[in-house]
C-alpha positions as CSV (number, residue, x, y, z in Angstrom):
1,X,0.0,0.0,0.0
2,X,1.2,3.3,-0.9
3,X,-0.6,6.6,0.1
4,X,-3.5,4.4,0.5
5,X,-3.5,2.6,-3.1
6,X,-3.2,-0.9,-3.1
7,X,-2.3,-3.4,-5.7
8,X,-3.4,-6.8,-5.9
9,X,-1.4,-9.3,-8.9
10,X,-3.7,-12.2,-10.0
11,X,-2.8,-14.3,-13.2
12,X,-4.5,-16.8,-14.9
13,X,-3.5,-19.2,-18.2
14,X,-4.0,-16.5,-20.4
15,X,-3.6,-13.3,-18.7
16,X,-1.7,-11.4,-16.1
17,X,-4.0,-9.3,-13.7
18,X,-3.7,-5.5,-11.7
19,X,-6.3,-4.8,-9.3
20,X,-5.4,-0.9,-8.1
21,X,-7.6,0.2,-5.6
22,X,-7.5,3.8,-4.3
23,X,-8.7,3.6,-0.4
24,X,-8.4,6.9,0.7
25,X,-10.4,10.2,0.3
26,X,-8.0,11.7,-1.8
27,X,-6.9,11.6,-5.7
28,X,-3.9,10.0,-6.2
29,X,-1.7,8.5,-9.3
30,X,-0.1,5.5,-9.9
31,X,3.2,4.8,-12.1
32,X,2.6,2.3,-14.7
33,X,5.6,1.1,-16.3
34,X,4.4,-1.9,-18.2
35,X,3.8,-1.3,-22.2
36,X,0.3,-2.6,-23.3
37,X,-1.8,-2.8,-20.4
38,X,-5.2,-3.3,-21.5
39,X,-8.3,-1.2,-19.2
40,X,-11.6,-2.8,-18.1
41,X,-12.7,-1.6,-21.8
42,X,-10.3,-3.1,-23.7
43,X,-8.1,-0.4,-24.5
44,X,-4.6,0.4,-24.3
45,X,-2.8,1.9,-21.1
46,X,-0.4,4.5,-21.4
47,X,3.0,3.8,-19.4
48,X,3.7,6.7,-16.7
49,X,1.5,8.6,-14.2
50,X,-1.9,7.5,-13.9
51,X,-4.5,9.3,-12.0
52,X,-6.8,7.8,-9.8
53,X,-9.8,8.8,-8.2
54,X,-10.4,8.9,-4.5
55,X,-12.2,5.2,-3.5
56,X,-12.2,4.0,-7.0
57,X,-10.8,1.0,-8.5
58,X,-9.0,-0.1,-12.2
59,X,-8.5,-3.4,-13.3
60,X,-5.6,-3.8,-15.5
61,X,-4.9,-6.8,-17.6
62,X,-1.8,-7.9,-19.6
63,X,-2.4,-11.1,-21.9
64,X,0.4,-13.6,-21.8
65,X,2.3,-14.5,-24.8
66,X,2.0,-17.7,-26.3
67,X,4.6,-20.0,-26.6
């Protein structure tokens, strides 16, 4: 936990899971320094500061490569 952010790794056989969670009653941001992320919606992620919203929660996903 950082600055009341958490973040949760989950993986599964295809894909490799963020949970971020903002717990406190603030705005904060989050570095994200993995290329590619995909959002909730599908879309792509920019790498560096990411804002998040006072007791809200993203879901990031990064599929695995196939070998």
């Amino acid at each position: 936990m950082f600055d009341g952010i958490y973040k949760y790794e989950r993986e599964n056989t295809n894909s490799h899971y963020y949970f971020i969670a903002n717990m406190s009653d603030h705005n904060g941001t989050i570095e994200i320094g993995k290329v590619g992320l995909l959002d909730e919606n599908n879309q792509i992620v920019k790498s560096g500061q990411r804002k998040i919203s006072a007791f809200s929660y993203e879901i990031l996903r990064d599929r695995k490569k196939k070998v």
